[in-house]
BATI-533593 format. One line per field, with one value per residue: residue in one letter; z, x, y of N, C-alpha, C in turn. Coordinates in steps of 0.05 Angstrom, whole numbers, always signed. Example, Ala and Ser with C-alpha at 12.3 -4.5 7.8 and 13.67 -1.06 7.14 Angstrom:
BEGIN
type	c(A,S);
n_pz	c(+156,+142);
n_px	c(+264,+257);
n_py	c(-114,-45);
ca_pz	c(+156,+143);
ca_px	c(+246,+273);
ca_py	c(-90,-21);
c_pz	c(+156,+157);
c_px	c(+264,+258);
c_py	c(-66,+1);
***
This chain:
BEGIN
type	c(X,X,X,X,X,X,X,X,X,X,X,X,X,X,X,X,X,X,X,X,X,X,X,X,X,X,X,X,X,X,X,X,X,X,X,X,X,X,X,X,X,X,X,X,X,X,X,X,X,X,X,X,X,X,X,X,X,X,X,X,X,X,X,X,X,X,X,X,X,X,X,X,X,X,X,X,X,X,X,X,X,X,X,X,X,X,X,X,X,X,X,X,X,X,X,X,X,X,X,X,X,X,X,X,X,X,X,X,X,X,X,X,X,X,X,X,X,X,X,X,X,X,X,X,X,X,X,X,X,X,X,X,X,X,X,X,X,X,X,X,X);
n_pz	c(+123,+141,+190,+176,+125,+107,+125,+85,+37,+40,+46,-12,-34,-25,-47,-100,-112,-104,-135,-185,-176,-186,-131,-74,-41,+9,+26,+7,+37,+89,+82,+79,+138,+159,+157,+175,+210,+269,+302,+264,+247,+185,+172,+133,+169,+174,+179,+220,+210,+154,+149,+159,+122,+79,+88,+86,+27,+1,+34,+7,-46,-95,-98,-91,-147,-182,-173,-192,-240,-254,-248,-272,-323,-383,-377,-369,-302,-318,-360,-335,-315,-277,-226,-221,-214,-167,-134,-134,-116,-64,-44,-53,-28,+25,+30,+32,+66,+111,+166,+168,+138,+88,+45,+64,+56,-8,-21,+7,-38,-91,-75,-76,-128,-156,-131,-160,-209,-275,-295,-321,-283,-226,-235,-258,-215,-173,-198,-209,-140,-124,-145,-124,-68,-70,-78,-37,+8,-12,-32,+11,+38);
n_px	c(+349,+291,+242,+186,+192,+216,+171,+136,+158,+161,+101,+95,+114,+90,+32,+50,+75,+29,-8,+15,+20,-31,-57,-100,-88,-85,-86,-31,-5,-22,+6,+54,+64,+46,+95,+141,+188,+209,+258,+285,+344,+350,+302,+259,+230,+153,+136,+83,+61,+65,+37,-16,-14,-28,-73,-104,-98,-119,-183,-193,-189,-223,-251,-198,-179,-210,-202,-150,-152,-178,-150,-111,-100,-98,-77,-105,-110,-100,-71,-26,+48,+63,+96,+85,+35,+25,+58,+25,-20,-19,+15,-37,-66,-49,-51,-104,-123,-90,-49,-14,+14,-11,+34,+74,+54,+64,+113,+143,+124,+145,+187,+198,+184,+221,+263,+256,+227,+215,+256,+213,+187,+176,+167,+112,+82,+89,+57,+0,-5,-19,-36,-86,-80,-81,-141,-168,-181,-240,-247,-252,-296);
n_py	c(+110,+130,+111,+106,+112,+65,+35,+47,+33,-16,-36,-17,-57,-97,-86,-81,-136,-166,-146,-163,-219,-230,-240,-217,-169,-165,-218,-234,-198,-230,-275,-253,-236,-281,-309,-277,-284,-267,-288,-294,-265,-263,-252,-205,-152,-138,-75,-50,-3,-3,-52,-25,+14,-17,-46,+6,+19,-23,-15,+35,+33,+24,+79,+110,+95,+117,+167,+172,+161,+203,+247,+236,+266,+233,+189,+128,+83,+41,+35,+59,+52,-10,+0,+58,+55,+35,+57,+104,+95,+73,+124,+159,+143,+146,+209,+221,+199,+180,+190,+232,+298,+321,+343,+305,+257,+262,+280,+240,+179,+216,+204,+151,+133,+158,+123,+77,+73,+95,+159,+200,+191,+211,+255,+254,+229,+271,+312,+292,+274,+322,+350,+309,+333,+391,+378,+359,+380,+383,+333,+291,+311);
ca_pz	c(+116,+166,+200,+162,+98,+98,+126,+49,+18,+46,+32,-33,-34,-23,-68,-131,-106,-110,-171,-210,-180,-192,-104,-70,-25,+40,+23,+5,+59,+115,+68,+86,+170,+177,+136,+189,+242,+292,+312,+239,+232,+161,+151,+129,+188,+165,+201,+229,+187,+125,+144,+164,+101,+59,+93,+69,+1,+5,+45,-8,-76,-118,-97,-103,-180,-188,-168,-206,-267,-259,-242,-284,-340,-405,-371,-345,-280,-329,-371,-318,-317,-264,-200,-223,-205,-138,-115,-128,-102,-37,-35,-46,+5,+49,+28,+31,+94,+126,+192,+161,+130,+54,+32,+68,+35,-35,-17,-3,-58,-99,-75,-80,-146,-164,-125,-160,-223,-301,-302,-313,-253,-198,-244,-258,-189,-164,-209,-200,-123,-120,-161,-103,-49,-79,-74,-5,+28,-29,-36,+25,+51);
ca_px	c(+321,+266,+217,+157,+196,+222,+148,+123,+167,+138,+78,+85,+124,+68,+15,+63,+73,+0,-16,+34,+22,-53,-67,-113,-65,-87,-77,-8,-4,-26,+31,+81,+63,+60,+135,+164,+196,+226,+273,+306,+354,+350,+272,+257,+210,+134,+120,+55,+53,+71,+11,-34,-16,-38,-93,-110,-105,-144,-199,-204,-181,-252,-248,-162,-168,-226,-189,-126,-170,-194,-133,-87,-94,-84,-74,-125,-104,-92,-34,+4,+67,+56,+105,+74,+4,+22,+64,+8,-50,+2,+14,-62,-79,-43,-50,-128,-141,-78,-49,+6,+12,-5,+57,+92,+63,+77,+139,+155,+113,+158,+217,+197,+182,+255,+288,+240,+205,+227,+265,+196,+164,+178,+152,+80,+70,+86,+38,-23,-11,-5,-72,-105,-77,-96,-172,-165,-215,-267,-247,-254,-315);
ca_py	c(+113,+132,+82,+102,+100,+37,+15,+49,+10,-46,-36,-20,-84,-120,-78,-91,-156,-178,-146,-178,-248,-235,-243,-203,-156,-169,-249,-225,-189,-243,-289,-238,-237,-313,-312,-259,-298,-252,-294,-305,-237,-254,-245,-172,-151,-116,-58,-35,+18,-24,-61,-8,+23,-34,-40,+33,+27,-26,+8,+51,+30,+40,+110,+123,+90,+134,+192,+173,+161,+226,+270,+232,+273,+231,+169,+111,+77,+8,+44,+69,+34,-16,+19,+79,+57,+20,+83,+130,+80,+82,+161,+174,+133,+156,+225,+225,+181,+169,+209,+253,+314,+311,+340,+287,+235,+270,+278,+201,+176,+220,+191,+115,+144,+167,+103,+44,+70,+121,+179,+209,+184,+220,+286,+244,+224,+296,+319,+275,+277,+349,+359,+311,+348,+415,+385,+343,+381,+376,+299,+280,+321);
c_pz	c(+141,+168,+182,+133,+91,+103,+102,+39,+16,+33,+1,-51,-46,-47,-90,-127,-118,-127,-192,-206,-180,-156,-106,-45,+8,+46,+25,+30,+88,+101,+93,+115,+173,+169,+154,+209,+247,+304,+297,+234,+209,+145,+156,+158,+168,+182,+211,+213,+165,+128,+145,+139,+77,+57,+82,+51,+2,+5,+24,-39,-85,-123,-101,-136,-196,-192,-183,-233,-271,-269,-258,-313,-369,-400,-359,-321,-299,-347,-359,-319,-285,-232,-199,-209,-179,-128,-115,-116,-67,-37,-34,-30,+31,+58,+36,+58,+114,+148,+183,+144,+93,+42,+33,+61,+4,-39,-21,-17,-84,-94,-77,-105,-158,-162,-142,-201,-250,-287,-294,-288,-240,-210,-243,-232,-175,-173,-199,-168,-122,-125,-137,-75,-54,-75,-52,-1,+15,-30,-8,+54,+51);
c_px	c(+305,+250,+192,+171,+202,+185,+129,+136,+158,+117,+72,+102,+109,+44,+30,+64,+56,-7,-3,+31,-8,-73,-80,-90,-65,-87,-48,+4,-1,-2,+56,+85,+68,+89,+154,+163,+220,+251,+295,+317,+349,+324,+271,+223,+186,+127,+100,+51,+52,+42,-12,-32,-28,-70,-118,-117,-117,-174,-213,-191,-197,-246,-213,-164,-191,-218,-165,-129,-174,-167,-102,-76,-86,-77,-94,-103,-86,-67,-22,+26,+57,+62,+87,+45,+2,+29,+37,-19,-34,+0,-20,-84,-75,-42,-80,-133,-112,-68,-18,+2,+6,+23,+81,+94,+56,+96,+153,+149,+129,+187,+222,+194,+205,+267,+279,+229,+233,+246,+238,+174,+152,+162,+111,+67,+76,+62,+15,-27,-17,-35,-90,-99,-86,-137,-181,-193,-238,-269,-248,-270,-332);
c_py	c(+112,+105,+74,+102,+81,+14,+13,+37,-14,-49,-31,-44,-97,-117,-82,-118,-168,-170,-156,-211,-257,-238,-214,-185,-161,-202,-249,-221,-214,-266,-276,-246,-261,-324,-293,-273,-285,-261,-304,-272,-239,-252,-221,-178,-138,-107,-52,-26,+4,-35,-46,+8,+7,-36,-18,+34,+5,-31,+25,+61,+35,+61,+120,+120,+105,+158,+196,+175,+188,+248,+268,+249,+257,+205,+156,+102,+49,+12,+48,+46,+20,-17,+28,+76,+55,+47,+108,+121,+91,+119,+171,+169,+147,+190,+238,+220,+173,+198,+231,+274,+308,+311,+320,+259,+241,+261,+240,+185,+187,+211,+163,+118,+137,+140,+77,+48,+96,+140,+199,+210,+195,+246,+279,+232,+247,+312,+315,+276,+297,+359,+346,+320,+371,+411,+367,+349,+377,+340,+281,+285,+296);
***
C-alpha cells in the first residue's frame, strides 16, 4: 500500500474514531500524536498527510455535509451508514481542497470503500464523489 494511502486510512481512522466515541476529531487527533512514540516499533506511526488530511475535513465539514446532503441523492448525511459518511467526508475533502488530482481521491475513497465498508459501498461513494467532481469548478469558485 502507498504512503498516502495508508496516511487515508489513518485519517479516516481517526474521523470514524471520533464520531463514534462522540470526540471532536482534532482532540482525537492530538490523542493519537502524543500516543506515537517513535521509538516503540509497535506504535502505528500518523503521517503528515493523515494529519493534514484530518485537518481538512475539518476545515471544511459544514460545507462537505452540505455537499453530501445535497449530492447524495436519497440519502441525508445522518443515514449514511457510519464508514460510508467518514470515507466520503475524507474523499470530498480531499477532492475539493486537497493537492491531488480529483480522480485520485475518488479513486482511493473508493477503495477504502470496498476494503472497510457494504458490498454496496464502493458503487455509492463512486457515485456521490463523481457528481462532486463533475461540479469542482462550480463548488469551489
Amino acid at each position: 500500500m502507498a504512503a498516502r494511502s495508508k496516511a487515508r486510512k489513518r485519517a479516516l481512522d481517526v474521523l470514524y474514531e471520533a464520531e463514534q466515541r462522540g470526540l471532536p476529531p482534532l482532540e482525537l487527533l492530538s490523542q493519537r500524536l502524543a500516543s506515537t512514540n517513535p521509538s516503540d516499533p509497535g506504535a502505528p506511526p500518523m503521517p503528515e498527510y493523515a494529519v493534514e488530511l484530518v485537518e481538512l475535513v475539518v476545515a471544511h465539514l459544514a460545507r462537505v455535509d452540505e455537499l453530501l446532503a445535497t449530492y447524495s441523492q436519497g440519502w441525508t448525511v445522518e443515514r449514511m451508514p457510519d464508514v460510508d459518511r467518514a470515507v466520503l467526508r475524507l474523499g470530498a475533502a480531499e477532492l475539493l481542497w486537497g493537492d491531488v488530482p480529483g480522480a485520485v481521491a475518488v479513486d482511493e475513497a473508493v477503495e477504502l470503500a470496498r476494503a472497510l465498508s457494504t458490498d454496496d459501498s464502493p458503487g455509492f461513494v463512486n457515485g456521490v464523489l463523481g457528481r462532486l467532481l463533475e461540479m469542482k469548478p462550480a463548488l469551489t469558485a
